[in-house]
N, C-alpha and C positions, 0 to 999 in steps of 0.2 A: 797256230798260224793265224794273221790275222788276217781278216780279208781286205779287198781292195777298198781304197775309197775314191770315188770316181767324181771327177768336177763337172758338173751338167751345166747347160743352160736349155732353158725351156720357153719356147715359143709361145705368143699370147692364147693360139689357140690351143696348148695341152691345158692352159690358167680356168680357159670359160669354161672347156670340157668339164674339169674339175670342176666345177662349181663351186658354190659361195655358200650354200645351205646347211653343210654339217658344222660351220663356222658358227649355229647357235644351239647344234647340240655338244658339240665338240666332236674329235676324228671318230671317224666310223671302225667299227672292230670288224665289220664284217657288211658286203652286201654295197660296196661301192665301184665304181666304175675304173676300168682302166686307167684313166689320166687321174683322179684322184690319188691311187698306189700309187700311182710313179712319183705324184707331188711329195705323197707323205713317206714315200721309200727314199727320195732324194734328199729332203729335210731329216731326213732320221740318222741314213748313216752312209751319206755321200755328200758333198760338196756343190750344194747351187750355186749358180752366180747369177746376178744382177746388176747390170748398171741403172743410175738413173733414167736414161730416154727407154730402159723396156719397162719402168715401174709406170711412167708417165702411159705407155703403150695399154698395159694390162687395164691401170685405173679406167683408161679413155672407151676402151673397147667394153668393160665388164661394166661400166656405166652407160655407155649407149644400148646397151643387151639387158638394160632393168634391173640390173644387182641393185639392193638397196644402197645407199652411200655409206651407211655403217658398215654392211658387210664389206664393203670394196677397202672401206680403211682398215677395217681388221684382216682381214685377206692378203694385204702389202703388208700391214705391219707383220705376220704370220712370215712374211718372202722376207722379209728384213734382216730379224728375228732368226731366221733359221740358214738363212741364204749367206753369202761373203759378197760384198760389195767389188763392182771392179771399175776403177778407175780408167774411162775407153782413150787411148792417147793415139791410136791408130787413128788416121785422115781417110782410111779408103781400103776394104779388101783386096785384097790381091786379084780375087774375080766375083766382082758385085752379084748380089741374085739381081732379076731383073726388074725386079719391086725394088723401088728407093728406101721403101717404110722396113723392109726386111732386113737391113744393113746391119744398122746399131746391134740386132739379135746375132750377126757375123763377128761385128769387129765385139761382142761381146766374149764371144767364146776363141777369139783370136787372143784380145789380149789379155782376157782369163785364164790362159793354158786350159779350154774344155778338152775332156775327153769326145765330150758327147753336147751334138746341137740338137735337139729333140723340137721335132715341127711333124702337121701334117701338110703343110703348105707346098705345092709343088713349086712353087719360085725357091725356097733354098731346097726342097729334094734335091731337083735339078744341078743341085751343086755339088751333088754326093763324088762324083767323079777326079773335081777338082781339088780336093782335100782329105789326105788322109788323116789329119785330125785337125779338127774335131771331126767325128764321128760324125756325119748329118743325118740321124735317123729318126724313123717312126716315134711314138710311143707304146708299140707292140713291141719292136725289134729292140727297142732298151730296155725294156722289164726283161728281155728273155738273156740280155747281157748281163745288170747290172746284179750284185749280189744283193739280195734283199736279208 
């Protein structure tokens, strides 16, 4: 049987968690942080998604945060690369978090069909109530879902 494969989208803060630095040795086999597995468990054998205004999100924030600028283009190109593009045709979630900047990560995994919205941010936690899918969770409580 084959296992599931689950469509993600990942919030900027699982991106910095994860960091930029095994990007010059290549993926780590062992000895890396929880948001890192989740990045490279979702690239491997689940379904990321990204639209353009979260690539622009990631760049902006992992540039203000001191990522070198190579690392930050190899890093998206890495989300590109392994991720599935989603074209955002939605005007407006059904029930906005209450950050404006948190949206585009909403109407990403709205009209991506996500299983799963992965944040530590309490503006879309907060949302968890409002939607049964996507999934608005941790990135504890999705590694302990998602089939690795």
């Amino acid at each position: 049987m084959t296992p599931a494969v689950f469509r993600v989208v990942l919030d900027t803060n699982e991106i910095v968690a994860a960091g930029s630095r095994w990007l010059d040795t290549g993926l780590p086999t062992s000895g890396y942080n929880a948001h890192l597995r989740l990045l490279i468990v979702v690239a491997a054998r689940h379904s990321g998604l990204y639209c353009d205004g979260i690539l622009d999100e990631y760049a902006r924030v992992l540039l203000e945060r001191r990522h070198p600028p190579d690392r930050v283009r190899r890093l998206l190109a890495y989300i590109q690369g392994a991720f599935a593009h989603v074209e955002i045709t939605s005007s407006a979630a059904p029930t906005p978090p209450s950050d404006p900047d948190d949206e585009v990560f909403l109407l990403c995994a709205l009209d991506g069909d996500a299983d799963y919205l992965v944040s530590e941010d309490t503006h879309l936690l907060a949302l968890q109530s409002h939607y049964q899918r996507p999934l608005i969770t941790t990135c504890s409580e999705c590694l302990t879902d998602l089939p690795s």
